[in-house]
C-alpha positions in Angstrom: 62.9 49.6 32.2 63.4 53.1 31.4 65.0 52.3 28.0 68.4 53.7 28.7 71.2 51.4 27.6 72.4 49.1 29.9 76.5 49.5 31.1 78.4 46.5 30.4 78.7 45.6 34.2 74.9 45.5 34.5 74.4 43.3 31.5 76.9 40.8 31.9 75.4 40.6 35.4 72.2 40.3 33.9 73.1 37.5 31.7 74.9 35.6 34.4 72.0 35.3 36.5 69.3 34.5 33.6 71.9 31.2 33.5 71.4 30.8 37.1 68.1 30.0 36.9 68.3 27.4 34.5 64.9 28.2 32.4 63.8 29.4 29.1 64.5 32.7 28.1 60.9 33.4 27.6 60.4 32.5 31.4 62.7 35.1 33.0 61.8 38.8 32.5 63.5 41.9 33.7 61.5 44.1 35.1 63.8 46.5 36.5 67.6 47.3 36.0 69.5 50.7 37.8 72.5 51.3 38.0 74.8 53.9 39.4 78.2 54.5 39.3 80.2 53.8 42.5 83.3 54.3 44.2 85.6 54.2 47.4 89.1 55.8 47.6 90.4 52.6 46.3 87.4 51.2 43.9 85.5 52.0 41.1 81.9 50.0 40.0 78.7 50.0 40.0 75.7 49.3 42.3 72.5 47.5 40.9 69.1 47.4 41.6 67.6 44.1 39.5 64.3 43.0 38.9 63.2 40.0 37.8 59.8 37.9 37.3 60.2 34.4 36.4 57.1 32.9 35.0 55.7 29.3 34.8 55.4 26.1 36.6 59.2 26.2 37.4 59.3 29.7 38.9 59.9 28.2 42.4 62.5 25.9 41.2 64.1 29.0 39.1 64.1 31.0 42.3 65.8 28.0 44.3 68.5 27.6 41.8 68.9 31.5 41.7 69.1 32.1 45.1 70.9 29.1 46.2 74.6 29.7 47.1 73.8 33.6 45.5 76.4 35.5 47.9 79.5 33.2 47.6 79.2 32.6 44.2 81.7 32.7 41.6 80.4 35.1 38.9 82.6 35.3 35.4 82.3 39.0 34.2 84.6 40.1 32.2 86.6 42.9 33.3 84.1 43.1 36.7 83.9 41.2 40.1 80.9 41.2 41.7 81.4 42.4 45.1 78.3 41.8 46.8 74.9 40.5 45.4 71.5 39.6 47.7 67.9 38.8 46.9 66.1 42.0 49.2 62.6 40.7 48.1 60.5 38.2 46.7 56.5 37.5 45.4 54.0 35.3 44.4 51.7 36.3 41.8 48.4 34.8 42.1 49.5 33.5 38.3 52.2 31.9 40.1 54.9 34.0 38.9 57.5 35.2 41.2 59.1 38.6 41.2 62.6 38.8 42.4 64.2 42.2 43.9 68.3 41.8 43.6 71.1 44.4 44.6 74.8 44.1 43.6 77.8 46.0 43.8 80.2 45.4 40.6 83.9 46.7 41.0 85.9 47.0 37.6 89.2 44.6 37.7 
């Protein structure tokens, strides 16, 4: 990460799915958070680009529980909805870690 502060969009969405994936917060890493602002003639947010490497003998079960039911999920932000939110990539590390490429779109409410 670049070191820039995160917006409050981006880290409530970054919190939300660290609980998704039901493990230790010493097994979930970001590796990457972007986000830029958004709008449409009707909507203001915020798109996302989210990386994450979960580490350990549970990475596959993170990743299940983390992915499963990801795009009709109910998200609790407050003062955001997310809008759209897919996994675009995932790998193995020989360690057996698994990085995790994510992409949202957060509209303020």
């Amino acid at each position: 990460m670049s070191g820039a502060p995160l917006s409050a969009a981006a880290a409530l969405l970054l919190r939300s799915l660290k609980a998704r994936a039901g493990v230790e917060r010493d097994r979930i890493f970001i590796t990457n958070c972007r986000s830029v602002d958004w709008q449409s003639l009707t909507f203001t947010g915020e798109r996302h680009e989210i990386g994450l490497r979960l580490s350990g003998p549970g990475a596959a079960d993170a990743l299940a529980r983390l992915s499963d039911g990801l795009a009709g999920a109910e998200w609790k932000l407050h003062g955001h909805v997310v809008a759209e939110i897919v996994i675009v990539a995932t790998r193995r590390a020989r360690d057996g870690s698994i990085d995790v490429d994510l992409e949202a779109l957060t509209l303020s409410d």
